[in-house]
C-alpha positions as CSV (number, residue, x, y, z in Angstrom):
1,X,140.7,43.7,119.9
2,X,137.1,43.1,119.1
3,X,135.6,39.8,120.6
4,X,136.7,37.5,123.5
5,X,137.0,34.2,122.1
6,X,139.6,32.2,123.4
7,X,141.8,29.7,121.1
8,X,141.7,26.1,121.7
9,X,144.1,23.7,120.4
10,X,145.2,23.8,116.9
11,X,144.5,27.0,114.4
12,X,142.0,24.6,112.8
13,X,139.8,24.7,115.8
14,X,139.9,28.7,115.8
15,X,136.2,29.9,115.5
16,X,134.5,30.1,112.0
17,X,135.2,33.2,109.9
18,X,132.5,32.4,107.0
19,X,134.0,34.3,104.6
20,X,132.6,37.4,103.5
21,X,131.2,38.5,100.1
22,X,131.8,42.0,98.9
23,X,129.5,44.0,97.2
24,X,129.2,44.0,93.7
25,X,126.6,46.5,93.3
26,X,127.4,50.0,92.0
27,X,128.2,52.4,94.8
28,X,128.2,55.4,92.7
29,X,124.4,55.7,92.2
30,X,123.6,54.8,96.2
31,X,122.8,58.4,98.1
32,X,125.2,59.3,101.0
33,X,122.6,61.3,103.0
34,X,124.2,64.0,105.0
35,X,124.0,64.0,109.0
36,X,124.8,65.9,112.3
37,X,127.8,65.3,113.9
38,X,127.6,64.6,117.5
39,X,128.6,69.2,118.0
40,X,125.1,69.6,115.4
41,X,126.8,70.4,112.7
42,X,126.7,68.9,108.9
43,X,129.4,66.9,108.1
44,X,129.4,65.7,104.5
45,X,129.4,68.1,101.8
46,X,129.6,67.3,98.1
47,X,133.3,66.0,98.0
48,X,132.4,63.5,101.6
49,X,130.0,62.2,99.1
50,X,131.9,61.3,96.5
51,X,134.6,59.7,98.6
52,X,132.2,58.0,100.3
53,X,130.8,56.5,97.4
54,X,134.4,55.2,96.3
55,X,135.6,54.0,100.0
56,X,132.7,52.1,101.7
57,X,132.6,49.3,98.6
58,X,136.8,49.2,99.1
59,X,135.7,48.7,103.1
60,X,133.2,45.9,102.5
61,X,135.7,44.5,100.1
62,X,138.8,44.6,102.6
63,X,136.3,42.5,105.0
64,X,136.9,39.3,102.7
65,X,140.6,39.8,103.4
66,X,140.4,40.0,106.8
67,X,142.9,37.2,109.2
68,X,140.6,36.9,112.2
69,X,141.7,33.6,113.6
70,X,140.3,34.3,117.0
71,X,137.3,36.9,117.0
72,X,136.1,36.1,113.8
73,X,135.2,39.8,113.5
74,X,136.0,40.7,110.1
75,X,137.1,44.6,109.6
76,X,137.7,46.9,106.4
77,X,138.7,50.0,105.7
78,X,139.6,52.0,103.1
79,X,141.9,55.5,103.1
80,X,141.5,58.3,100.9
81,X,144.8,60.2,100.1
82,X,144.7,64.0,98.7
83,X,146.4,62.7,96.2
84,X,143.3,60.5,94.8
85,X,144.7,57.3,96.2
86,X,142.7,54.9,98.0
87,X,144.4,52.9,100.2
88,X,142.4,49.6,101.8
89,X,142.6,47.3,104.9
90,X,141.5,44.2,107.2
91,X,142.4,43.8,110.6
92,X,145.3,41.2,111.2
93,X,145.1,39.0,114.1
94,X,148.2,37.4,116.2
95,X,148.7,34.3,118.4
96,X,150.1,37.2,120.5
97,X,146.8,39.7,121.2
98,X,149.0,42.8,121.4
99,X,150.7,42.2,117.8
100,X,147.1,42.5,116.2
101,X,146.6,45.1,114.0
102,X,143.0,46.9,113.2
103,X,142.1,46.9,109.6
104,X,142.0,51.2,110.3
105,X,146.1,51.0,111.0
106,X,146.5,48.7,108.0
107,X,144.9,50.9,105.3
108,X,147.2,54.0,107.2
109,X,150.3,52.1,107.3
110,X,150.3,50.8,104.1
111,X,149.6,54.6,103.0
112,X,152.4,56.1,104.8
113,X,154.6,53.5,103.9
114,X,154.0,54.5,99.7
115,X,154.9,58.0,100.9
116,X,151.2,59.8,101.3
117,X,151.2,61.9,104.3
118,X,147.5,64.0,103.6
119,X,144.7,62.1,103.9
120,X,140.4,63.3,103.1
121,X,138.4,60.3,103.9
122,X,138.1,57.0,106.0
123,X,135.4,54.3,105.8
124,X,135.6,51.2,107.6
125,X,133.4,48.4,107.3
126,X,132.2,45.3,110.0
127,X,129.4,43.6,110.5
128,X,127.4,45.3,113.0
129,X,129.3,48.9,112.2
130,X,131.7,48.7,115.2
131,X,133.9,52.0,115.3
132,X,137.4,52.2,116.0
133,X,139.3,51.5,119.3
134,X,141.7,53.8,121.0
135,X,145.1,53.1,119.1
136,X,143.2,53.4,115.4
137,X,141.9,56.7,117.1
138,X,145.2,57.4,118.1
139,X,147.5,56.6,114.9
140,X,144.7,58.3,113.2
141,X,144.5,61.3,115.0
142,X,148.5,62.0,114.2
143,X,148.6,61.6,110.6
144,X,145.1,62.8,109.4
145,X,143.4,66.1,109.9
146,X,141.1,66.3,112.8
147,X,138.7,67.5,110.6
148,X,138.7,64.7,108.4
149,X,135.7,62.6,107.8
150,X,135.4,59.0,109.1
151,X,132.7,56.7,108.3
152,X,131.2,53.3,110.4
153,X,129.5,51.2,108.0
154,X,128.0,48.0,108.7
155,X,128.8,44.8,106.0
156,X,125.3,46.2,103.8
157,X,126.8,49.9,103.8
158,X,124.6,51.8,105.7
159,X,126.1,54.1,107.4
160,X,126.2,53.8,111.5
161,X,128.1,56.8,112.9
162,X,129.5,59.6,110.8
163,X,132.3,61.2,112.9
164,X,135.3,63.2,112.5
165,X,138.9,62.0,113.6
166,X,139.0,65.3,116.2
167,X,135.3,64.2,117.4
168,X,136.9,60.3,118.0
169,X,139.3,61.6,119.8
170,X,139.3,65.2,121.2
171,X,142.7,65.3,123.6
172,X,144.9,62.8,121.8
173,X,148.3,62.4,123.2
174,X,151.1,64.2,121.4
175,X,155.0,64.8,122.0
């Protein structure tokens, strides 16, 4: 879980978590530029762009949503289905650390739970551009293509790391 602050007392003394304002500006004339990925080569083609001109507004937007009680680091995310759905996310923070949930899992669960199993396109949203930890990478790396693109984005929408879910994590475990 990102951050170490520690609760005291009451849930009214948990840190601050100003909320956060998404953007109302139109994403669809902002230019995705293309980049390298980490191996050197060019990750987002004309489709990357498009989605990520529909999921990195849904990501900031999930970040209004998020319950971080403790860390007060706010996460979205949004997931793009093959089917042209787009499902979004915030992480959800427990009393009990290890029953958190990253906003990344939320936007996947809530995707597998309609019944989407193919998945094109992740953004997700904090704001310093944080990536995912090891159990996003993980649940991520079982249910989407490893070739899929995955976008950091920090809470003005530039992009910070353009990656692929195979480049997050290159052995994951499997059954």
């Amino acid at each position: 879980m990102p951050g170490s602050a520690k609760r005291k007392g009451s849930p009214t003394s948990a840190p601050a978590t100003p909320p956060v304002k998404a953007s109302k500006a139109d994403a669809s004339n902002e230019e995705v530029p293309e980049a390298a990925s980490p191996s050197g080569g060019t990750l987002l083609g004309a489709s990357d762009a498009a989605a990520a001109k529909r999921t990195i507004p849904a990501a900031i937007a999930a970040m209004a949503h998020a319950a971080c009680k403790h860390s007060g680091y706010r996460v979205g995310a949004c997931l793009l289905s093959e089917s042209g759905k787009a499902y979004s996310g915030c992480n959800v923070e427990s009393d009990s650390y290890g029953l958190t949930v990253c906003a990344e899992r939320v936007a996947l669960f809530k995707a597998l739970s309609e019944g989407e199993r193919s998945f094109t396109h992740l953004s997700c949203a904090t704001a310093n551009g944080g990536i995912a930890c090891g159990a996003c990478r993980q649940m991520l790396s079982e249910y989407c293509p490893q070739t899929m693109e995955t976008l950091f984005v920090n809470a003005a929408g530039e992009v910070t790391r353009r990656t692929t879910v195979g480049e997050m994590l290159p052995d994951p475990f499997v059954l």
